[in-house]
N, C-alpha and C positions, 0 to 999 in steps of 0.2 A: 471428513475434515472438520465441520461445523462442530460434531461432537468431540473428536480427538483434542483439540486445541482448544476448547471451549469459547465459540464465536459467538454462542447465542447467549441470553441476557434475559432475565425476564426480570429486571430494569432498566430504566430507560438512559442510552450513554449517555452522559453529559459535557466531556472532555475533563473531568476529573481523575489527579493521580490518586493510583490503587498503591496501599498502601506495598500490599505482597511484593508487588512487579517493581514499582516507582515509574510505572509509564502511566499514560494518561489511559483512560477507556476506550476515547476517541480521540481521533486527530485529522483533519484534512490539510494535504498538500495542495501546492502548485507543483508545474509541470520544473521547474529550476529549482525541486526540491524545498524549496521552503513552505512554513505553513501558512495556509490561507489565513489571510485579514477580512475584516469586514468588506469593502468594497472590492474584495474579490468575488465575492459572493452575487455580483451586481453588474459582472458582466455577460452581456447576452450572449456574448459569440461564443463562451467555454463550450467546448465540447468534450474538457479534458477533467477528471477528479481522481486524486487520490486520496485514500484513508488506507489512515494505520488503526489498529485496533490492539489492545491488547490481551493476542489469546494466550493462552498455556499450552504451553512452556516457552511459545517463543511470538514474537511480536509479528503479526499478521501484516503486511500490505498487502492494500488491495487496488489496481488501477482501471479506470473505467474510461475508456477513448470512444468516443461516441463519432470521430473526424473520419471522414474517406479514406486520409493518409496517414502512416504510421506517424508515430511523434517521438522524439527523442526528448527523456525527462531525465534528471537529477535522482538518482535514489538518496531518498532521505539519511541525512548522517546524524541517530539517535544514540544515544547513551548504551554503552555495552554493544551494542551489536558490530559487528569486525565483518558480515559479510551479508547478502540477502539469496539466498535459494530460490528457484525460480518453480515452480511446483503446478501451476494451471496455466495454460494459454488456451484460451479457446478459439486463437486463428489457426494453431494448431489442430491438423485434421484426430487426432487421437485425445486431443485436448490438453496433452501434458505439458508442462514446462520443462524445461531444462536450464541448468548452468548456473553460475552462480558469481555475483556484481560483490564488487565494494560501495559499500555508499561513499556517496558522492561522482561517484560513475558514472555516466551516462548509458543508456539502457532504452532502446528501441519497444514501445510499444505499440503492437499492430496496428494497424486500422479497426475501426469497427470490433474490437477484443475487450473480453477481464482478464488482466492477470493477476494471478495471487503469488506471493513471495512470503514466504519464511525467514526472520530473519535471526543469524547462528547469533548467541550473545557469549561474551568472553566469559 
């Protein structure tokens, strides 16, 4: 997947838009879907992170629950994309995701999981 969609970089992200795509390289959310601000970044208790990256051909999220309990978050509602494909869970015994959210949806993620999503752009 790292290589299919081109995840890796051997520059460093900066949250700069790429010209190709017009998404940024990085981006971190919060769990209500929006993107993190500075003193989000400052609270101790997160145990929740989301980043979007921009791979090829389609805009990668990636969610990281580090909590006991699953979390219900916001899928990000970015430019162009019309749906998010659910593609890795690894609370999932086989690992795979399934199914597929609208942003702005809400969308269960496990406890203690990564999930990776895809997201289809119009």
């Amino acid at each position: 997947i790292r290589r299919d969609h081109h995840l890796s970089s051997d520059r460093f992200l900066e949250g700069k838009v790429r010209r190709a795509s017009g998404y940024r390289d990085i981006a971190w959310f919060r769990a209500d879907g929006e993107e993190m601000s500075d003193p989000d970044w400052l609270f101790p208790d997160a145990r929740f992170l989301g980043v979007l990256l921009d791979g090829m051909p389609y805009p990668t999220l990636i969610f990281l629950n580090a909590h006991y309990e699953a979390l219900s978050v916001v899928l990000p509602a970015i430019s162009n994309v019309t749906v998010w494909r659910c593609e890795i869970n690894t609370a999932e015994a086989t690992g795979k995701g399934e199914g597929e959210n609208s942003p702005g949806a809400t969308f269960e993620v496990p406890a203690r999981s990564v999930t990776l999503m895809f997201g289809k752009t119009s």
